[in-house]
C-alpha positions in Angstrom: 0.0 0.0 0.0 1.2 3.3 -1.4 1.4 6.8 1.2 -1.3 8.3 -1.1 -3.4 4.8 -0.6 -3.1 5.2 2.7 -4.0 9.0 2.5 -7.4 8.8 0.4 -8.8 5.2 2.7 -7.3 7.2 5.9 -9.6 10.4 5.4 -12.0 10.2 2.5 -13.3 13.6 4.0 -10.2 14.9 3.3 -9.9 13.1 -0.3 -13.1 14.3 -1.3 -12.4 17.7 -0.6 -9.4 17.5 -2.6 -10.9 16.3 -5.4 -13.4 19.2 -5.4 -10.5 21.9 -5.1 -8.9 20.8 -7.8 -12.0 20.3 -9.9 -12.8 23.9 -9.5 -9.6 25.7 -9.7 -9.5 23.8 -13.1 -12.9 24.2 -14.2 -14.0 20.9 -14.8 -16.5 18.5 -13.1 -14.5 16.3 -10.2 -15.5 12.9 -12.0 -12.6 14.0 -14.4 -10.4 14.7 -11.6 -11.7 11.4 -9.7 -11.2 9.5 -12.7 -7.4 10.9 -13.4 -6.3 9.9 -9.8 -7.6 6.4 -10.7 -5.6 6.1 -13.8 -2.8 7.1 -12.1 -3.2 4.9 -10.2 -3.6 2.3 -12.0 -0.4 3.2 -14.1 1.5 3.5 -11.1 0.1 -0.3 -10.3 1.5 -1.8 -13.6 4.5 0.3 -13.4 5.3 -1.3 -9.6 4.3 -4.8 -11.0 6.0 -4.6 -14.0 9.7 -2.3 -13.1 11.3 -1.5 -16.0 8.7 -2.4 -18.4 7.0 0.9 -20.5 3.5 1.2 -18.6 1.0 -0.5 -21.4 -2.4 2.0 -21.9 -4.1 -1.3 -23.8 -6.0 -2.1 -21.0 -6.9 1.1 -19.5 -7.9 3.0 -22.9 -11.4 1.1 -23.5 -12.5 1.4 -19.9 -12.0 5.4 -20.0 -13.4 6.0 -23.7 -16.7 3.9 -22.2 -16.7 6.8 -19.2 -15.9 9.9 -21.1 -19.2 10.4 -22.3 -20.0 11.1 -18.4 -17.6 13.9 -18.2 -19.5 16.0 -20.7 -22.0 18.2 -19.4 
């Protein structure tokens, strides 16, 4: 478990209220903001499971074309 794991299950208060800041100060909805911390994430999974290896986007594209029609208003 990563520091910013730990962080987000630790205080989701906290978390939350992140996620809106940033969501305003860049003018976007904070389902785009929640959904780049979970791709992050989920880079910095295969990266950690797979050292050395270039991070592969093959299975992460499909599942965030199938959201991005929720982040239009």
């Amino acid at each position: 478990m990563t520091d910013s794991t730990l962080w987000r299950d630790d205080d989701p208060e906290v978390f939350r209220g992140t996620i809106l800041a940033a969501a305003e100060r860049l003018g976007v909805q904070p389902l785009a903001v929640d959904k780049d911390y979970w791709v992050r994430e989920g880079l910095r999974a295969i990266t950690t499971a797979h050292p050395g290896e270039p991070p592969s986007f093959e299975d992460i594209l499909p599942q965030v074309r199938a959201d991005a029609p929720l982040l239009q208003d």
